[in-house]
N, C-alpha and C positions, 0 to 999 in steps of 0.2 A: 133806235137803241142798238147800240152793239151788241155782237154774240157773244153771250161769257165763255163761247170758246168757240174759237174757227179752225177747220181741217185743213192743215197743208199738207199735201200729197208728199212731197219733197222731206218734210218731217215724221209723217205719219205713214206713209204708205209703207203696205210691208211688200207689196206685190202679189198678192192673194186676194184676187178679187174678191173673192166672196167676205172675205174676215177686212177686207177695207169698207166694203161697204156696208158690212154691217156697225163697224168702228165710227162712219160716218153717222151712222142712224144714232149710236150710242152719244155721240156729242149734240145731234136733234134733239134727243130727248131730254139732255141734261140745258139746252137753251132754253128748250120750251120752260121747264121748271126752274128755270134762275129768273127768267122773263117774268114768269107769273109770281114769283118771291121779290122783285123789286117794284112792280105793280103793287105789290098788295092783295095781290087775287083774293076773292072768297077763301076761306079754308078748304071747302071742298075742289073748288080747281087743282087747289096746290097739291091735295092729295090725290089727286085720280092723275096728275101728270105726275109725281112719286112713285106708284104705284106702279103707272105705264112703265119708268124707266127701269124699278125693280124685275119686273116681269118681264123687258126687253134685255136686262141685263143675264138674268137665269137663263134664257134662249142663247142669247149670241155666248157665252159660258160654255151648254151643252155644244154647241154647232162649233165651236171653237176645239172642244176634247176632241168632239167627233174627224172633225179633219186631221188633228193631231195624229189621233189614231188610225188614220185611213194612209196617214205619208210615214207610218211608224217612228213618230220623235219619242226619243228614248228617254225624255225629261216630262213626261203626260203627267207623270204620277206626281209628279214633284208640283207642276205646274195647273195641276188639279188642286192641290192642297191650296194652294195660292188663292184657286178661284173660291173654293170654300171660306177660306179668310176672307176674302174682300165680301162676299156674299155676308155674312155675319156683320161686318160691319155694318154693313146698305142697310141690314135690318133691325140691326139697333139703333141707325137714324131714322128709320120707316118708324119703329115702336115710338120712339122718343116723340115725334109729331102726332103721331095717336094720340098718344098720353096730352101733349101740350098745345097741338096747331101751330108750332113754330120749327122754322126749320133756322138754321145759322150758318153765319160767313162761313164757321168751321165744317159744315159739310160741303158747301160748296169750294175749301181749299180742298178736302180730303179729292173728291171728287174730279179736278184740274190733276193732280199730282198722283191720283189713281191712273188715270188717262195716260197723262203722259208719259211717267214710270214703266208703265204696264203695256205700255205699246212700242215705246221704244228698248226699255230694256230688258225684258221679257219675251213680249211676242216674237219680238225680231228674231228671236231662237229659231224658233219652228218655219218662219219664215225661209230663214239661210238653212233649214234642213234641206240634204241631196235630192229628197224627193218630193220634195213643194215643188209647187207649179205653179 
């Protein structure tokens, strides 16, 4: 089966090692869970890799501010709110499968268009900051 989403370096790379590679894990995690919602998985599969990528998602977020903060991009504040928005959304899809054990095409558009959005026309900010490395 195909990856419902694959990393190209040339599109996706910011050149911050650490924030690509975590970006890379962030699309691992939304495969594993599109893989196990086209299977059919058990309910409980589906939610423990939801979960995972919730939980991986709140991580790479902090470790994302955090470097923000460490090269002084002067857009944190802005681009924190950001991450609180998108955060709320994850978890009104997180709630929504609680309540019903389905998840939908629509989070996994939301999901492709969060990625992409948000790494190319976002991230790449702090990325092109003087003091990224």
């Amino acid at each position: 089966m195909a990856n419902f989403f694959d990393w190209d370096p040339k599109t996706f790379g910011l050149g911050v090692a650490a924030m690509d590679q975590e970006h890379q894990q962030l699309i691992g995690y939304m495969n594993r869970l599109h893989a196990l919602y086209v299977e059919k998985a058990p309910r409980a599969a589906i939610g423990k890799a939801l979960t995972d990528l919730a939980q991986f998602t709140v991580k790479h977020f902090t470790d994302e501010e955090a470097y923000m903060a460490s090269v002084g991009f002067p857009e944190l504040k802005t681009h924190a709110i950001m991450h609180k928005t998108l955060l709320e959304r994850v978890g009104g899809f997180v709630a929504d499968f609680q309540k019903t054990g389905q998840l939908t095409d629509a989070f996994f558009a939301f999901l492709k268009m969060w990625l992409k959005a948000h790494i190319c026309g976002i991230d790449i900010k702090y990325a092109k900051h003087p003091k990224a490395a």
